[in-house]
MIDREN-114441 format. One record per residue (C-alpha): residue in one letter; x, z, y. Coordinates in Angstrom, 1 decimal. Layout:
NODE  a  X  Z  Y
...
This chain:
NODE  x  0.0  0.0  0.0
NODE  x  1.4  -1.5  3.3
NODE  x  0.9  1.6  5.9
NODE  x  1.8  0.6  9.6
NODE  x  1.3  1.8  12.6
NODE  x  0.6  -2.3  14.3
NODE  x  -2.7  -3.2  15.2
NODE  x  -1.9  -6.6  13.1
NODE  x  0.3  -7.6  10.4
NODE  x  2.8  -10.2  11.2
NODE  x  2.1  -13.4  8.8
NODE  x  -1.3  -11.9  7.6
NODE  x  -5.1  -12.7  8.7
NODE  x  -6.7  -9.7  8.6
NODE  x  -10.4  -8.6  7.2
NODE  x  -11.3  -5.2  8.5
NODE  x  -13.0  -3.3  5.6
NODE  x  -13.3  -0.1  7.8
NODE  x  -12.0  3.2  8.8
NODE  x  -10.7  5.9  5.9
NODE  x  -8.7  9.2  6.8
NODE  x  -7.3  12.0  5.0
NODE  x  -6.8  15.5  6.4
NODE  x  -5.4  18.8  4.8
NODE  x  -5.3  22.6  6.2
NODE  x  -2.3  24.5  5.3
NODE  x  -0.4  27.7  5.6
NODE  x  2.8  29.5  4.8
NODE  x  2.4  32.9  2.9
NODE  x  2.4  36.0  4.4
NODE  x  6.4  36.9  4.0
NODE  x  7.5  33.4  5.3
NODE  x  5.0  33.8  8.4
NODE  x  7.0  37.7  9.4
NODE  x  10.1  35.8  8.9
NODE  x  9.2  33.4  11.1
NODE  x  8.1  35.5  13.7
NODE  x  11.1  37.0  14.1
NODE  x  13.0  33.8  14.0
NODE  x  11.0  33.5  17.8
NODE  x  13.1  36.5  19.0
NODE  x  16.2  34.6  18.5
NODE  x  15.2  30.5  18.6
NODE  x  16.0  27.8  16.2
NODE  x  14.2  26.0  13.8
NODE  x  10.9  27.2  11.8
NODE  x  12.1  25.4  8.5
NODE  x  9.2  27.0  6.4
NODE  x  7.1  25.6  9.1
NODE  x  8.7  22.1  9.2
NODE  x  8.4  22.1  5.5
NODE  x  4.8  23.1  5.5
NODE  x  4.0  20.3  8.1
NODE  x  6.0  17.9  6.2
NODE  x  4.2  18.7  3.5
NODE  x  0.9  18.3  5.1
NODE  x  1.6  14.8  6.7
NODE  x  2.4  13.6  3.0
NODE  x  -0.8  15.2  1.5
NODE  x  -3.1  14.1  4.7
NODE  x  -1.5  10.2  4.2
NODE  x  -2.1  10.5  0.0
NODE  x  -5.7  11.4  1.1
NODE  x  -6.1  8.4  3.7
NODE  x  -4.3  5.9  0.7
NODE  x  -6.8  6.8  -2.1
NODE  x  -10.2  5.9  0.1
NODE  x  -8.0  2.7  1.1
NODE  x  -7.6  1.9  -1.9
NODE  x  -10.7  3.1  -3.2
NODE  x  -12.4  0.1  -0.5
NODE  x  -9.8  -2.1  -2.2
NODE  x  -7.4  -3.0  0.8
NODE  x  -4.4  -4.2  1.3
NODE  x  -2.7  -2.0  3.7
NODE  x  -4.2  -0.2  6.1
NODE  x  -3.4  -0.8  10.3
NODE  x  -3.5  1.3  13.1
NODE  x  -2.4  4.2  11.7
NODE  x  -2.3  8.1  13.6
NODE  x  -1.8  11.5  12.7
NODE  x  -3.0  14.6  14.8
NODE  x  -2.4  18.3  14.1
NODE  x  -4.0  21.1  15.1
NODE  x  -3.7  24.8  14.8
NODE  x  -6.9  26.5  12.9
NODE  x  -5.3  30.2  13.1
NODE  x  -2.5  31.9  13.1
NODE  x  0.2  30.3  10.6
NODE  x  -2.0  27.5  9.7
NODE  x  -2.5  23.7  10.8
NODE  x  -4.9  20.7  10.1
NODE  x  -3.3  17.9  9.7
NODE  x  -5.6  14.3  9.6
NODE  x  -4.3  10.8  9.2
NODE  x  -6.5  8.1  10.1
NODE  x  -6.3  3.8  10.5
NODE  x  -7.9  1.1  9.4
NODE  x  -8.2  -0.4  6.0
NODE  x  -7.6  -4.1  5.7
NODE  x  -7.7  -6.9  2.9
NODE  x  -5.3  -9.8  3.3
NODE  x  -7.5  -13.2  3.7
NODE  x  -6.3  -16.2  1.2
């Protein structure tokens, strides 16, 4: 599955078969979120919250690939991701574009 960011796919005519997304909502643990919070008293990098957001991306983009494919496209165009934070430790990450079949 061809996953770009392009309105259009250079070469390719385009049928639009519609929107699909995928979205996840995750958190560290407990222990990783104290340690954390005291990595704010001294700056640097929140690796365990890198890794969870890394993580979400790749589950939120998974998500968005199976209704793609489910539709039977192509590749899908116009692809975004936005995060959010639900509470205190935890984000929402969605990714959303637009499925596409190639024409013949």
């Amino acid at each position: 599955m061809l996953i770009v960011t392009t309105d259009s796919i250079t070469g390719k005519e385009l049928e639009m078969l519609g929107m699909v997304e995928g979205s996840t909502i995750q958190t560290k643990n407990i222990g990783r979120d104290i340690t954390q919070g005291f990595k704010t008293l001294v700056g640097g990098e929140l690796k365990a919250y890198n890794e969870m957001m890394n993580d979400a991306r790749a589950l939120a983009t998974k998500r968005m690939v199976q209704k793609a494919e489910a539709l039977g496209a192509d590749a899908i165009v116009a692809v975004r991701y936005s995060s959010s934070a639900v509470m205190q430790g935890a984000a929402e990450v969605i990714a959303y574009g637009t499925a596409v079949k190639y024409r013949a």
